[in-house]
ROLUM-837447 format. One line per 4 residues: their letters; for each residue x, y, z of N, C-alpha, C. Coordinates in steps of 0.02 Angstrom, whole numbers. Atoms other than C-alpha are relative to their C-alpha. Last residue first. Layout:
! ROLUM-837447
A = X/Y/Z/X/Y/Z/X/Y/Z; ...
! end
This chain:
! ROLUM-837447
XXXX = 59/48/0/-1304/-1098/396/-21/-51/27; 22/-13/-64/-1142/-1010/463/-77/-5/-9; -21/70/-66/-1029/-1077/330/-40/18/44; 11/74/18/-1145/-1003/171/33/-26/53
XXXX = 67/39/26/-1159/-813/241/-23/-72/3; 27/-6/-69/-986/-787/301/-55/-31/9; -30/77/-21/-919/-841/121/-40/-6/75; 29/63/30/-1060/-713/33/33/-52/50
XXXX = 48/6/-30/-984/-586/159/-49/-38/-20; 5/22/-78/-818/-632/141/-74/-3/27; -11/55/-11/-835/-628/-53/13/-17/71; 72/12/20/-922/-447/-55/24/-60/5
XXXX = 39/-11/-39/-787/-379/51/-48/-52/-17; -11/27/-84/-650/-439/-29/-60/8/29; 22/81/47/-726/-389/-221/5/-40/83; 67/1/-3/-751/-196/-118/-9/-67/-22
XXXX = 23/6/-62/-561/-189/-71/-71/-27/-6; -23/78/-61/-507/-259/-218/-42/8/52; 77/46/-22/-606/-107/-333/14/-60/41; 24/-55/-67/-428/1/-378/-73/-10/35
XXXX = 71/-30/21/-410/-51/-542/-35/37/49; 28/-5/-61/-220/-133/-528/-66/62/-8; -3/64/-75/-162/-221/-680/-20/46/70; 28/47/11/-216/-85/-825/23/-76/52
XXXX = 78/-4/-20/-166/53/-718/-53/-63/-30; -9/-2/-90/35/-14/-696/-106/-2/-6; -12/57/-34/47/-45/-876/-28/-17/61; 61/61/35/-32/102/-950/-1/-58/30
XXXX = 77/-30/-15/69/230/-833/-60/-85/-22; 24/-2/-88/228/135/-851/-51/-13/-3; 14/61/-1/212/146/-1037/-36/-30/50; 51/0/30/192/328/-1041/-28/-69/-6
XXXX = 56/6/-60/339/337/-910/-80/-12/-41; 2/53/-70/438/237/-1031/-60/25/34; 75/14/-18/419/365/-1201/-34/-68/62; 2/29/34/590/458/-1159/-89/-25/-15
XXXX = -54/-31/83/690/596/-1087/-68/-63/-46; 39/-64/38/586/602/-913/16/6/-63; 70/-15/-6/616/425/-855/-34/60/-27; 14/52/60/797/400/-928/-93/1/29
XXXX = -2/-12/80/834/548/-857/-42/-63/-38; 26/-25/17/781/480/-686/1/44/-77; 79/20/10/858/336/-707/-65/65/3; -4/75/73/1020/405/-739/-71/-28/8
XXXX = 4/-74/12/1000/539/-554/-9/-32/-114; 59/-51/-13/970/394/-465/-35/55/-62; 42/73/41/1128/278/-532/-74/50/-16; -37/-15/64/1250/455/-492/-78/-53/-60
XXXX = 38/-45/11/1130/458/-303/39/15/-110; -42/-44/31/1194/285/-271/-33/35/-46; 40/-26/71/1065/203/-162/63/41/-31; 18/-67/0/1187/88/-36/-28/31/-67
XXXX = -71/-61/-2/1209/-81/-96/-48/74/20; -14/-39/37/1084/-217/-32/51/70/-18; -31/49/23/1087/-340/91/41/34/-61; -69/-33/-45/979/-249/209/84/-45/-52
XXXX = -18/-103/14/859/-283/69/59/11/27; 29/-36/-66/885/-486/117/0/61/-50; -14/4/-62/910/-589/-54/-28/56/61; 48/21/-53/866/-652/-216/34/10/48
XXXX = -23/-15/-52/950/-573/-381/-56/-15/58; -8/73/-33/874/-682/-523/19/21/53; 78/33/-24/793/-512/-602/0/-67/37; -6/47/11/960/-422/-634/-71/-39/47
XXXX = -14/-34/70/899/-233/-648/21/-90/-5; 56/12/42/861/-277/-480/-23/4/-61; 14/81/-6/1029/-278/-416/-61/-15/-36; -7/46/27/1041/-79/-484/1/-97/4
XXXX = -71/44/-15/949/-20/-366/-7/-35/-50; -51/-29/8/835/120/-412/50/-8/29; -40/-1/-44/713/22/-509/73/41/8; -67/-31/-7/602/82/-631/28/-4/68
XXXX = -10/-41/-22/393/39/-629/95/10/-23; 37/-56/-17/258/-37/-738/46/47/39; 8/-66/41/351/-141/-862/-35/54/43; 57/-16/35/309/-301/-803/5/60/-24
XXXX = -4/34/61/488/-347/-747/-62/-8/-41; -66/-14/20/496/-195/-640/-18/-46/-64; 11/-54/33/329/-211/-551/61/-1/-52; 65/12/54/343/-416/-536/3/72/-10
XXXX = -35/35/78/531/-382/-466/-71/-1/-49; -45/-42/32/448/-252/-332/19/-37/-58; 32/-58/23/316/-356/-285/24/40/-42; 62/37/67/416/-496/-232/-35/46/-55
XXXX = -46/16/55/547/-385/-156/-46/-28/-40; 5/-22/69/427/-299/-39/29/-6/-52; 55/13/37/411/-410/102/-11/43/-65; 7/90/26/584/-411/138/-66/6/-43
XXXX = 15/59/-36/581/-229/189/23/-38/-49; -11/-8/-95/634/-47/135/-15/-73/43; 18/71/-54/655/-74/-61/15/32/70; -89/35/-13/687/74/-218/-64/-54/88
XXXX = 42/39/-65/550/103/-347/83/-15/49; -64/39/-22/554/221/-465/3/-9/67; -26/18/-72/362/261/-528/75/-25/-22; -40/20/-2/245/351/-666/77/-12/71
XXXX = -55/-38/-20/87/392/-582/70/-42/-33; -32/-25/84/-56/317/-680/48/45/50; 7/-109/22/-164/332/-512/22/14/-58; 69/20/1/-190/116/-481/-19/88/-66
XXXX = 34/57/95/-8/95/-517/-62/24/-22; -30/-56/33/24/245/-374/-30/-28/-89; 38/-66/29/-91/159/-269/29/50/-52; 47/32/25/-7/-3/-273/-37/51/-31
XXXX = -23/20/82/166/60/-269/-65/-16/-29; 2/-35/29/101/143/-96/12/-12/-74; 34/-12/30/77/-17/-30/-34/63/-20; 12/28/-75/257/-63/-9/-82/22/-46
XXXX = 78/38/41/361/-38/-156/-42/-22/53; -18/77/-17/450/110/-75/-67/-39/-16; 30/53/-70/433/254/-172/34/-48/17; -24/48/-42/489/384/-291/-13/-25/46
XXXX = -5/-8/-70/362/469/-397/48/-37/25; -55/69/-9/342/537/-558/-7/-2/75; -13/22/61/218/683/-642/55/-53/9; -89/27/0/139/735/-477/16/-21/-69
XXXX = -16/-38/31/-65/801/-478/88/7/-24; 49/-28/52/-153/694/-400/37/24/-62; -16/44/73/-14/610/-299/-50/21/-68; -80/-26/63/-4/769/-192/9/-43/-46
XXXX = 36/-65/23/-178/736/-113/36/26/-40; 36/3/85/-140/552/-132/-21/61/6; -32/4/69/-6/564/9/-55/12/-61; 26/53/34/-134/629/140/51/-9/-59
XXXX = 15/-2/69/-28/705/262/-8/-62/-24; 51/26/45/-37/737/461/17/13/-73; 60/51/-20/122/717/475/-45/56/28; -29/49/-50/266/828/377/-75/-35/46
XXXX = 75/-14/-55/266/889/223/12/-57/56; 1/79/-53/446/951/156/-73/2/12; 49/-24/-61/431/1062/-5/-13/-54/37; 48/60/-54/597/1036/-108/-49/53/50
XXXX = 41/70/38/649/1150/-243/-27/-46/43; 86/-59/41/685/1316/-174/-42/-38/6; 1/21/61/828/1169/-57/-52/39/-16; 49/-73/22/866/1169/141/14/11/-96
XXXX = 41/16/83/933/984/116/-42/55/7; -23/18/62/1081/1012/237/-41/-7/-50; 4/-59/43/960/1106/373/36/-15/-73; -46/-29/-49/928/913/442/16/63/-61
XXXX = -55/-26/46/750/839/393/66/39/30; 0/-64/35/648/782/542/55/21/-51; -41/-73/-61/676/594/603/-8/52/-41; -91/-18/35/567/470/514/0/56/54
XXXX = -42/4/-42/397/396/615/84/-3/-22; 3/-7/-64/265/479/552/64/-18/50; 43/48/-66/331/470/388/0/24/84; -52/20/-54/397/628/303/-51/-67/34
XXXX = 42/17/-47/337/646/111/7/-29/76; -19/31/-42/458/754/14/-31/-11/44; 55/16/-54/358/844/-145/40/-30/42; -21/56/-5/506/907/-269/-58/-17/67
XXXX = 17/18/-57/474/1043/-375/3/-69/37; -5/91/-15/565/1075/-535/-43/36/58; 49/12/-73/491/1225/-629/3/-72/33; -19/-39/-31/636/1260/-762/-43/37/51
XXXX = 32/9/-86/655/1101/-824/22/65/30; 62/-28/52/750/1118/-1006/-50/2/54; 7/-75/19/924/1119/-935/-75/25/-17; 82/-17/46/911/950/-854/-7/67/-15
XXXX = -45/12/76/1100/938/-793/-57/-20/-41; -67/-59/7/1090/1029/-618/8/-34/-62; 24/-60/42/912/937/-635/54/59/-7; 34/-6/79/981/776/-609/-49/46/-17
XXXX = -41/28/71/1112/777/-503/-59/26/-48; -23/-45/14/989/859/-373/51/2/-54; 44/-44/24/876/725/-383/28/73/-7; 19/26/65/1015/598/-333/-49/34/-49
XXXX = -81/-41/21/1074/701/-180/-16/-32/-88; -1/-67/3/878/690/-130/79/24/-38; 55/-24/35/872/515/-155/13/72/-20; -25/-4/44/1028/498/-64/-30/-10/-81
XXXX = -64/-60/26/993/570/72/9/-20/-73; 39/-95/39/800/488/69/67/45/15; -5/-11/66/887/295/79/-8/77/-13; -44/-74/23/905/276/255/12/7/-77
XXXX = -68/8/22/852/87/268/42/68/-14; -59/33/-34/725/91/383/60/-11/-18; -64/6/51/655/261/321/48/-41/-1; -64/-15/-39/486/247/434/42/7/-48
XXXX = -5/-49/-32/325/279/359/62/1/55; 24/38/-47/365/243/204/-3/31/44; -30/41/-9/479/314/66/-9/-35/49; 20/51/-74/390/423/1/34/-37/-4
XXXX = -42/43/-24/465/570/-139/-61/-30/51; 11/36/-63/335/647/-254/60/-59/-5; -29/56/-20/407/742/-412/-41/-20/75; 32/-25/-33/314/902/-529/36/-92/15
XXXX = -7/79/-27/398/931/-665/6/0/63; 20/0/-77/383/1094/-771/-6/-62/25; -39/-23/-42/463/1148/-930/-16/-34/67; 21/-58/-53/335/1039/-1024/79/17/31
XXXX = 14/-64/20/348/932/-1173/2/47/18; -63/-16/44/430/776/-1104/-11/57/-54; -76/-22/-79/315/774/-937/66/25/-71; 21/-72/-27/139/758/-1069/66/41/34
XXXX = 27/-28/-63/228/620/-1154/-15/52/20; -31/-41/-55/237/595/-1337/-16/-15/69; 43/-47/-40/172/439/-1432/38/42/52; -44/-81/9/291/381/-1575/-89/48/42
XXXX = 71/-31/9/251/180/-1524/10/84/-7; -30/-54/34/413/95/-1534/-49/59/-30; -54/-19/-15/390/-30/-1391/11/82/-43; -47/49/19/209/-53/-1417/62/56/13
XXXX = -14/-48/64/82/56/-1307/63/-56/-17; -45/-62/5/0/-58/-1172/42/-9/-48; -40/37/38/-169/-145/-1219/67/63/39; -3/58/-22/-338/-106/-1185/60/-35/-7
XXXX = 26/24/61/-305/94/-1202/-24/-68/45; -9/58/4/-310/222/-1076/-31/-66/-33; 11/34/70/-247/396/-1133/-2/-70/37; -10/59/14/-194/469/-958/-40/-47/-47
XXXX = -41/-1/28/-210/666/-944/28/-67/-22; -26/-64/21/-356/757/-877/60/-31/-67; 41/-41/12/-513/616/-877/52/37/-36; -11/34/74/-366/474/-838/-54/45/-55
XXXX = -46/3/52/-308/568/-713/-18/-20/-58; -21/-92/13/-474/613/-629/62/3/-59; 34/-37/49/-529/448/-625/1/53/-26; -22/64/72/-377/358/-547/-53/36/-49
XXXX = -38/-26/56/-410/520/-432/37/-49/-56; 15/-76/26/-571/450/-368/64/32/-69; 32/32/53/-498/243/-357/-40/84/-39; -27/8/54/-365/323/-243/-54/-24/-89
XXXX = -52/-63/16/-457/391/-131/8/-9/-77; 56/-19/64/-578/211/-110/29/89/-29; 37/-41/-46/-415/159/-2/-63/24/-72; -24/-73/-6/-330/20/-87/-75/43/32
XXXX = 37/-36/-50/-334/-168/-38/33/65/22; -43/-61/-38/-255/-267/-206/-47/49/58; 30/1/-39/-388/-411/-260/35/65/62; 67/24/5/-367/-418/-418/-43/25/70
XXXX = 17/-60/-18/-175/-380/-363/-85/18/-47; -28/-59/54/-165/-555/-335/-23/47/5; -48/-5/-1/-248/-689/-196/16/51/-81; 0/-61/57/-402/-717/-130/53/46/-10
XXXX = -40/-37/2/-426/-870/-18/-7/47/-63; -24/-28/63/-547/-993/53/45/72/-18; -62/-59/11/-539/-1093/213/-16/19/-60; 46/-52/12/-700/-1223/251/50/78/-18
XXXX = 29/-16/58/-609/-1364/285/-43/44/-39; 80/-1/-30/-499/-1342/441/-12/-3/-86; 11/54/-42/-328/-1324/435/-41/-13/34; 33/0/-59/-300/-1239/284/-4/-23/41
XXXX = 53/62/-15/-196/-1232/109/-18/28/83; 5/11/-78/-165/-1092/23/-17/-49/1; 55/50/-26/-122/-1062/-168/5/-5/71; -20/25/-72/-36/-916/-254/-36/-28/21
XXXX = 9/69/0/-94/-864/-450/38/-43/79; 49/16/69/-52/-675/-453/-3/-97/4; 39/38/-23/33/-664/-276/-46/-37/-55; -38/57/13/186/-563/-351/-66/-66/8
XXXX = -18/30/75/82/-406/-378/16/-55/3; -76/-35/5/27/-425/-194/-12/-15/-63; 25/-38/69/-165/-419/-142/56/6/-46; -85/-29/-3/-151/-586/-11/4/57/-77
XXXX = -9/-37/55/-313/-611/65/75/39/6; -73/-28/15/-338/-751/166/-13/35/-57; -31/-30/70/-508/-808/216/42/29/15; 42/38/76/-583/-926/346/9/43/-67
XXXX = 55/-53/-7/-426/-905/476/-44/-44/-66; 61/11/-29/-314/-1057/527/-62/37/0; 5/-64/-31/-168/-1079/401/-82/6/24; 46/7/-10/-64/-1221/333/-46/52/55
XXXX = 55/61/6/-10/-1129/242/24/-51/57; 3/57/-32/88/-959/243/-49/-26/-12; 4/45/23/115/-856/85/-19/-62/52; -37/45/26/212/-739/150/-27/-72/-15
XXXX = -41/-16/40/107/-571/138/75/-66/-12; -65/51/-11/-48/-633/228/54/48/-67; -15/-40/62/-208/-516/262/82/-28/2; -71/-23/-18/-302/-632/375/19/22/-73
XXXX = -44/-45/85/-498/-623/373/72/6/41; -66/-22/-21/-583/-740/545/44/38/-71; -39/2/41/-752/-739/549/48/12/-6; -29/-82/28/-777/-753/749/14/-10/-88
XXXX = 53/-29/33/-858/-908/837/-3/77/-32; 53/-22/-47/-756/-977/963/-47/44/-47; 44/58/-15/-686/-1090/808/-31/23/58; 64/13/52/-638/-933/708/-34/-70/59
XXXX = 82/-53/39/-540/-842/846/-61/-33/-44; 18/-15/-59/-438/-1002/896/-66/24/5; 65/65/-3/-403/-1063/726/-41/34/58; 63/-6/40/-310/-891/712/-69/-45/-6
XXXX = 56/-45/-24/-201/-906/849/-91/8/-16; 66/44/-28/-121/-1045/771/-52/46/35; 27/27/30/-34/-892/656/-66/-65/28; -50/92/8/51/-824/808/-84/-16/-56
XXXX = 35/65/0/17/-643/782/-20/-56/-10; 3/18/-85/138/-511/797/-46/-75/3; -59/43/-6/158/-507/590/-4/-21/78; -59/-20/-46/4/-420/595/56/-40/-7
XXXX = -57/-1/13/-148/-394/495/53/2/18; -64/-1/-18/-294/-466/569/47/23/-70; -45/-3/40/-490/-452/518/77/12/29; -88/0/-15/-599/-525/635/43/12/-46
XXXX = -72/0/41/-787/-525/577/56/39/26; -5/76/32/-959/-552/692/71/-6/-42; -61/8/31/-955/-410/826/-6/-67/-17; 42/11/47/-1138/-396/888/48/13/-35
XXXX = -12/-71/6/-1096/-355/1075/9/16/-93; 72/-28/-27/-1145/-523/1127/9/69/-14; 78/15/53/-1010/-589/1004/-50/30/31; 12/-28/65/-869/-483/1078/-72/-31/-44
XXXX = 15/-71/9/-882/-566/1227/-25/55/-20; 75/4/-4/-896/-743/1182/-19/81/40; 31/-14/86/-732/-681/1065/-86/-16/48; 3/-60/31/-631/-646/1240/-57/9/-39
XXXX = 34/-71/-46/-675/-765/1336/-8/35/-47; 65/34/-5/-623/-901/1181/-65/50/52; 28/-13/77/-452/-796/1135/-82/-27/34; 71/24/-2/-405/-796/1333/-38/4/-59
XXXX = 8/49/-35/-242/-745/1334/-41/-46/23; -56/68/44/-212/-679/1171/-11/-34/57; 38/23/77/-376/-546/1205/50/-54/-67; 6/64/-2/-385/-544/1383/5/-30/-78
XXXX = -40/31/-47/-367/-374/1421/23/-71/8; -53/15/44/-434/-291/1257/53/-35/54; -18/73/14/-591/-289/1330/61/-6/-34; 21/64/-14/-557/-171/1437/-8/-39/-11
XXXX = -78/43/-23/-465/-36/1334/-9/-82/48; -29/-49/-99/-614/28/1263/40/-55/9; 37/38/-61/-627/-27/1072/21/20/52; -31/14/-83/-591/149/985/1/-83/31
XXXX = 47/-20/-84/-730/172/839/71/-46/49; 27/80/-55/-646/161/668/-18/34/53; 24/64/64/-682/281/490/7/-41/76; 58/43/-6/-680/441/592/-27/-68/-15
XXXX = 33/-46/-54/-552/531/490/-59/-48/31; 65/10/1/-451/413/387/-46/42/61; 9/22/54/-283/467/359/-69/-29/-10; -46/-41/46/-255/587/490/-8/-24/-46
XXXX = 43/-72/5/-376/501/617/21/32/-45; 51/8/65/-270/335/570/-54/67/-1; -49/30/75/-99/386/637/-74/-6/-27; -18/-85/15/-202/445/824/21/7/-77
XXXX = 59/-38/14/-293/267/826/11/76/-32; 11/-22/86/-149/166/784/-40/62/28; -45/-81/24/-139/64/938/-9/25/-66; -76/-24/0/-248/-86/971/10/58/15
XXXX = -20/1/-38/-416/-143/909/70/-7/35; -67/38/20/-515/-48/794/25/-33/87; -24/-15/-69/-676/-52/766/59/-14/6; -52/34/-20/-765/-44/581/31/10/59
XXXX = -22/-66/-32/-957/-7/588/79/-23/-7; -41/-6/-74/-1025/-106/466/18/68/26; 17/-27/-89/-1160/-49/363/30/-43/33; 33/44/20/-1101/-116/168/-30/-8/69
XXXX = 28/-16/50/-995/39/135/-72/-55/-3; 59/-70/-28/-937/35/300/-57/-7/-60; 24/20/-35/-853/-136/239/-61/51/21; 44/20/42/-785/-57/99/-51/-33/48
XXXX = 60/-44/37/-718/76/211/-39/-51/-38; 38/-28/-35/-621/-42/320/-76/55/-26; 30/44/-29/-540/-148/192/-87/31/44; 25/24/53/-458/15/128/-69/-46/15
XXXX = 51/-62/35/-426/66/284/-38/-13/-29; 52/15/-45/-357/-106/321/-37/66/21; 61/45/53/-248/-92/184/-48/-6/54; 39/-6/66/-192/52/245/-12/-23/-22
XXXX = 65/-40/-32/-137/-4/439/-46/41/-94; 58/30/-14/-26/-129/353/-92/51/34; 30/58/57/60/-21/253/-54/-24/3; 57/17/41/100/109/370/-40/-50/-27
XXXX = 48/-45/56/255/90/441/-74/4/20; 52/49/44/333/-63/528/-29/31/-58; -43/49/25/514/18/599/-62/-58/-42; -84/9/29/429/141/693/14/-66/8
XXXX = -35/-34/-33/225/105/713/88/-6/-17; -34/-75/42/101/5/645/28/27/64; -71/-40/-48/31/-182/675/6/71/-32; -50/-12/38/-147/-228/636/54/54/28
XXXX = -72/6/-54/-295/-291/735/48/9/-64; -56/12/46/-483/-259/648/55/24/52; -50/-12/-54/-639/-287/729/64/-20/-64; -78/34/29/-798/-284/607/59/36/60
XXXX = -83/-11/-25/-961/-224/685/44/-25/-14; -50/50/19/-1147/-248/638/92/40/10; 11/57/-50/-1277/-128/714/31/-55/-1; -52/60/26/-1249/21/585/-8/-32/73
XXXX = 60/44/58/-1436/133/598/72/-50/-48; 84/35/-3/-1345/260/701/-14/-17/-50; 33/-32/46/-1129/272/696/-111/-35/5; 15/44/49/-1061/199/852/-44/45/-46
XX = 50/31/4/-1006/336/955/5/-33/-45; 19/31/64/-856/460/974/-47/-58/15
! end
């Protein structure tokens, strides 16, 4: 593989993935990554990932060779006068691995430095923070250096340009969208509460750290042994790269396992609900008009999760969250009870909610962050390096 001809600018991007982290981070920095292309970078990656992102982005980063990557916490200053003669100007990081002072490091040997923050830290050493979370809507940074700026709410959410296609498609075939979502007692049908047929995506990340998908699955079977009028269920089950293979107990008509390489949004096209983890699949699902029940695999997704819930866009499928003051660890949480499961999903297909959902969720996330990020790093890049 080669540098693409007639791109001569280069973005380096570091982000964690693998069992027990997921996805997440490596998709917003897809996202990230394409808008960037979009504006002739080349994006490069540096790390692990490479095999995980061929499958979801074909081609989109170039390798760095393993050489320079020898020096590259122990020598930040080597390192970056390195990388600059080789016409790498922007550092994007997503990682929890990486010591926050780090960051001064990179920017003051002469690197733009982009961090993609999910707790809010301050005082903090890169020259932009972008934090895309529902919860983030109005969040402030401070810096340690004067020249820091930040970009925070789902304004600024970092989805794959995918999703922003079939956001158009749905709302072409089947999503009515107004400026406003539908009042409580609004006598608009749903497309899902007319039809025999219902069409489900399960994800639950790309690991399952909390073991939730038995009782997902035992919870989805409650509830069509007592949905008489459904008589094309299907059930999409999306395997992360790094879950353990299904065991013959959930051989099922109704479930079709997919297992890695898969593009979730090729099956979110066309799904009529989905269960997820609020991670940043909740984002894309908002973005798609996918009605959603949301259950938790980290810390970092509680924030998110209570703002979807108590905005109306998704359905939790722990009850704790149904109380909106509940604050604590996930691991903290009660086992998924497939009886609770199987109750929210009725109450999702019986009524006019997911229609709400839908409106809710697509009018707050638009699916253009990645490209507003771009275009404000590269204006910010611009004015400090005059």
């Amino acid at each position: 593989m080669s540098i693409k001809k007639g791109i001569h600018r280069k973005v380096l991007f570091y982000f964690d993935i693998g069992p027990g982290i997921g996805l997440g981070h490596a998709m917003r920095c897809i996202a990230l990554a394409e808008a960037f292309r979009d504006q002739s970078f080349q994006p490069v990656l540096l790390g692990e990932g490479q095999a995980e992102l061929e499958s979801l982005a074909p081609g989109l980063f170039f390798p760095l060779p393993a050489h320079d990557r020898d020096y590259f916490f122990t020598d930040p200053e080597g390192w970056v006068r390195e990388l600059c003669c080789d016409a790498y100007q922007i550092f994007v990081v997503d990682s929890y691995r990486m010591p926050l002072e780090q960051l001064d490091r990179y920017r003051q040997a002469g690197l733009y430095v982009v961090y993609m923050d999910d707790f809010y830290s301050s005082p903090i050493g890169c020259n932009l923070v972008i934090n895309g979370s529902l919860a983030a809507e109005g969040a402030e940074y401070t810096f340690c250096h004067d020249e820091g700026i930040y970009l925070a709410g789902p304004h600024y959410a970092l989805l794959r340009q995918q999703v922003r296609t079939i956001r158009t498609k749905r709302i072409k075939e089947k999503v009515p969208l107004s400026e406003s979502p539908l009042e409580a007692n609004a006598p608009v049908p749903i497309a899902m509460h007319q039809s025999v047929k219902l069409r489900v995506l399960v994800t639950v990340g790309g690991d399952d750290v909390q073991g939730h998908l038995p009782s997902i699955l035992a919870g989805l079977e409650l509830f069509i042994s007592n949905c008489q009028e459904i008589n094309d269920f299907r059930v999409h089950v999306v395997l992360g790269p790094f879950m353990k293979p299904p065991t013959a107990a959930w051989d099922r008509h109704w479930i079709q396992w997919h297992k890695p390489p898969i593009n979730i949004l090729d099956l979110a096209a066309s799904v009529d609900m989905a269960i997820i983890a609020a991670g940043v699949t909740l984002q894309e699902m908002l973005c798609i008009g996918v009605p959603i029940l949301l259950v938790l695999q980290a810390d970092n997704q509680l924030l998110s999760a209570k703002v979807a819930i108590s905005g109306g866009m998704s359905i939790s499928l722990h009850p704790e969250l149904q109380a909106m003051d509940w604050d604590g660890s996930v691991s903290r949480l009660a086992p998924l009870d497939p009886r609770f499961i199987a109750g929210q999903l009725h109450r999702l297909f019986a009524g006019l909610e997911a229609q709400r959902i839908v409106q809710c969720g697509m009018l707050k996330m638009d699916g253009l962050g990645a490209a507003r990020c771009v275009s404000v790093a590269l204006e910010h890049a611009k004015a400090i390096c005059r």
